[in-house]
C-alpha positions as a Markdown table, in Angstrom:
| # | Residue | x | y | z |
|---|---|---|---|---|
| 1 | Unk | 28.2 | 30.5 | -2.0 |
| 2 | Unk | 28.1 | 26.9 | -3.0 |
| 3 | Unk | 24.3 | 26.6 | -1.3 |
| 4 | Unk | 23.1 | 29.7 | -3.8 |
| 5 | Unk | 24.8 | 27.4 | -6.6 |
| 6 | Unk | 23.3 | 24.2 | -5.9 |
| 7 | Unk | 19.4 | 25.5 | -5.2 |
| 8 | Unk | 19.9 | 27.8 | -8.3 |
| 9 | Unk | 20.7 | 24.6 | -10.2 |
| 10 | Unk | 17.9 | 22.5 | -8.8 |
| 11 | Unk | 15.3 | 25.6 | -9.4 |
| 12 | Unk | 16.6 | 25.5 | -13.1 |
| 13 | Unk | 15.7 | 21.8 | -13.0 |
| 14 | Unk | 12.3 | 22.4 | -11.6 |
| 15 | Unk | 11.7 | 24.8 | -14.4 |
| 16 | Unk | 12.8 | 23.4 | -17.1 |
| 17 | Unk | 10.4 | 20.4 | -15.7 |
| 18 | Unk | 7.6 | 22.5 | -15.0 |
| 19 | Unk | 7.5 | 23.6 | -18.9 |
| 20 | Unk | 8.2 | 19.9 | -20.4 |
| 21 | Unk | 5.3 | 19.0 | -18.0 |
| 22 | Unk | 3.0 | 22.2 | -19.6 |
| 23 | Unk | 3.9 | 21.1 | -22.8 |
| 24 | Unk | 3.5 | 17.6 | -22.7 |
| 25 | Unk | 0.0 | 18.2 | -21.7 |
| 26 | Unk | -0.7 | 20.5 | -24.1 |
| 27 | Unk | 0.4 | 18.3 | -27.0 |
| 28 | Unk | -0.4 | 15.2 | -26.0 |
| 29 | Unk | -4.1 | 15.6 | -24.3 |
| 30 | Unk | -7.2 | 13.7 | -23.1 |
| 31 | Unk | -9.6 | 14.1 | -25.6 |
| 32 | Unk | -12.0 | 11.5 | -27.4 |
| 33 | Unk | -9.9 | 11.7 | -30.9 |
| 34 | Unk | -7.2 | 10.3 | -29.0 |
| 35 | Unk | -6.2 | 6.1 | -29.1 |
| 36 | Unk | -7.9 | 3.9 | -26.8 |
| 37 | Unk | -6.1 | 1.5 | -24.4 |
| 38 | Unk | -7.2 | -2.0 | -23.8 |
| 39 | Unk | -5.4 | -4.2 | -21.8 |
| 40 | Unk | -6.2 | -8.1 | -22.4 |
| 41 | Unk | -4.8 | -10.2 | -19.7 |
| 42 | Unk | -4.6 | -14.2 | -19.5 |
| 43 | Unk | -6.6 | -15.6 | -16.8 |
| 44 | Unk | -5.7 | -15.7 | -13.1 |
| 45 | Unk | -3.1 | -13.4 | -13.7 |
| 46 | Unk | -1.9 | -12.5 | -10.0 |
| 47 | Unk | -0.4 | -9.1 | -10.5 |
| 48 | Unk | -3.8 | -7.7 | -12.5 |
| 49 | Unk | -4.5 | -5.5 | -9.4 |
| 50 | Unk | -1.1 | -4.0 | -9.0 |
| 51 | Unk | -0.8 | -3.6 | -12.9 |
| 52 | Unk | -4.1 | -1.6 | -13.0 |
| 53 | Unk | -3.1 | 0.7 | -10.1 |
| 54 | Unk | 0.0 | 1.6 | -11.7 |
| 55 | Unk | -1.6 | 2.4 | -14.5 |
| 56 | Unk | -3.5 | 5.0 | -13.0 |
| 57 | Unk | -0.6 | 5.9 | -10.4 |
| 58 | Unk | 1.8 | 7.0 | -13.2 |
| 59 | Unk | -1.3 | 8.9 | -15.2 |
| 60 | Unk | -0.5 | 6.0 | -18.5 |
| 61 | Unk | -3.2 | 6.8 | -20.6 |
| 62 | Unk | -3.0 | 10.7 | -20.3 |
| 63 | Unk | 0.8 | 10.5 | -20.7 |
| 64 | Unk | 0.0 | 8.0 | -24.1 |
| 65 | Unk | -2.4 | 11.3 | -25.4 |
| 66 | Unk | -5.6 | 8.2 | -25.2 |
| 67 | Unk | -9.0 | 8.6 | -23.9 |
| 68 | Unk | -8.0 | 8.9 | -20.9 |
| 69 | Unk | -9.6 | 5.5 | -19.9 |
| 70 | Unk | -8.1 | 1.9 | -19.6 |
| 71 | Unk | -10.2 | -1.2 | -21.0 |
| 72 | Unk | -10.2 | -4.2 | -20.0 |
| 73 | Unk | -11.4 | -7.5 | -21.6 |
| 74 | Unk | -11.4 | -10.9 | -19.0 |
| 75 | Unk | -12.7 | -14.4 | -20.2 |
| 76 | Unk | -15.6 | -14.9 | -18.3 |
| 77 | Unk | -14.4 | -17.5 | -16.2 |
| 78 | Unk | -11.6 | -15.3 | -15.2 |
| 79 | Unk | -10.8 | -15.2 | -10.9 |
| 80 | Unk | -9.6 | -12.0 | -11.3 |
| 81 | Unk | -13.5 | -10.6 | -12.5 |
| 82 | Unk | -13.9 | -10.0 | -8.7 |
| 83 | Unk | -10.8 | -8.0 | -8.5 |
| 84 | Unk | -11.5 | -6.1 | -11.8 |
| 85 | Unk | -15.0 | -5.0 | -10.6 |
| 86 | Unk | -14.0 | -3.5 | -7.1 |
| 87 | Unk | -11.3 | -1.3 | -8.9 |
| 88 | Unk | -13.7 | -0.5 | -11.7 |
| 89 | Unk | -15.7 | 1.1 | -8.5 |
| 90 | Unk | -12.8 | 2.8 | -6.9 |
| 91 | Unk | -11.5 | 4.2 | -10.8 |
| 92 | Unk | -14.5 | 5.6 | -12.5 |
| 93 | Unk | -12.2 | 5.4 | -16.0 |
| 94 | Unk | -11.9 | 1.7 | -15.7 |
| 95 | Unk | -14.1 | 0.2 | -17.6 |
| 96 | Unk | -14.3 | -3.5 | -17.9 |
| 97 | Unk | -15.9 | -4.7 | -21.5 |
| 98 | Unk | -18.1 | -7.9 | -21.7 |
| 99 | Unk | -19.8 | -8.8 | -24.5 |
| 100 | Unk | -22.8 | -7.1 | -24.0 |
| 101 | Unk | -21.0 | -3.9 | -23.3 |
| 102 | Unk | -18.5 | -2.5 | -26.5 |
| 103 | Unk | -20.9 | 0.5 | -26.9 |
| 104 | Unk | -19.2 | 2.1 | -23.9 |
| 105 | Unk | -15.9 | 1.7 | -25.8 |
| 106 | Unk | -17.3 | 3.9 | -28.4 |
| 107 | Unk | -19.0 | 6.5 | -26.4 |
| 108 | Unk | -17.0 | 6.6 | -23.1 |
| 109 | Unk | -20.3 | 7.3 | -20.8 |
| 110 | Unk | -22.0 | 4.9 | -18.4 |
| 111 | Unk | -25.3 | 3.7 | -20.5 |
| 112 | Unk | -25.3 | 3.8 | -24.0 |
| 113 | Unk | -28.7 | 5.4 | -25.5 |
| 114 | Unk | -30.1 | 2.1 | -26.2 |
| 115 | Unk | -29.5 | 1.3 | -22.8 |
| 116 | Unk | -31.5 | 3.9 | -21.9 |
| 117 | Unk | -34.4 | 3.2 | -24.2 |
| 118 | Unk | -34.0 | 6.7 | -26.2 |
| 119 | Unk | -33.2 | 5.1 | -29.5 |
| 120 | Unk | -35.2 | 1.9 | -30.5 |
């Protein structure tokens, strides 16, 4: 009798997090109206790598209702560009602004259209 108790109580719990889970998704969102997430570390900061994986890990920037990608501005004589770079290939919503890249902040794509050469 006290098994049926106990997994009735932890299905309850599932449940009940399931929905919250549904909801929270429904309400919060991915979309492009949503804020934007820049993270601005000070140079040689040795945990950058772990921060940015956690980040992703625990799903931040959907859970925060942003874009759904994480920005990040280094200095450019930053050790950790190396670092930044490799993860910006193994996340494809990392994105790592220079100065010659704050379109992509706008538009969320890889190449903006002057990039491209459409607009002039």
């Amino acid at each position: 009798m006290a098994v049926y108790i106990v997994l009735s109580v932890l299905a309850i719990y599932g449940l009940i997090s399931l929905v919250n889970d549904i909801i929270t998704r429904i309400k919060v969102g991915c979309n492009s109206l949503g804020g934007k997430l820049c993270l601005y570390p000070y140079p040689g900061d040795e945990g950058l790598e772990g921060k940015i994986r956690s980040f992703f890990l625990n799903e931040v920037t959907e859970k925060l209702g942003t874009d759904g990608f994480l920005y990040i501005k280094l200095k450019e004589n930053d050790p950790n560009r190396a670092i930044v770079e490799k993860l910006c290939m193994e996340y494809p919503r990392l994105v790592l602004i220079d100065d010659n890249n704050w379109d992509r902040m706008r538009y969320n794509k890889e190449e903006t259209a002057e990039e491209k050469g459409i607009l002039q």
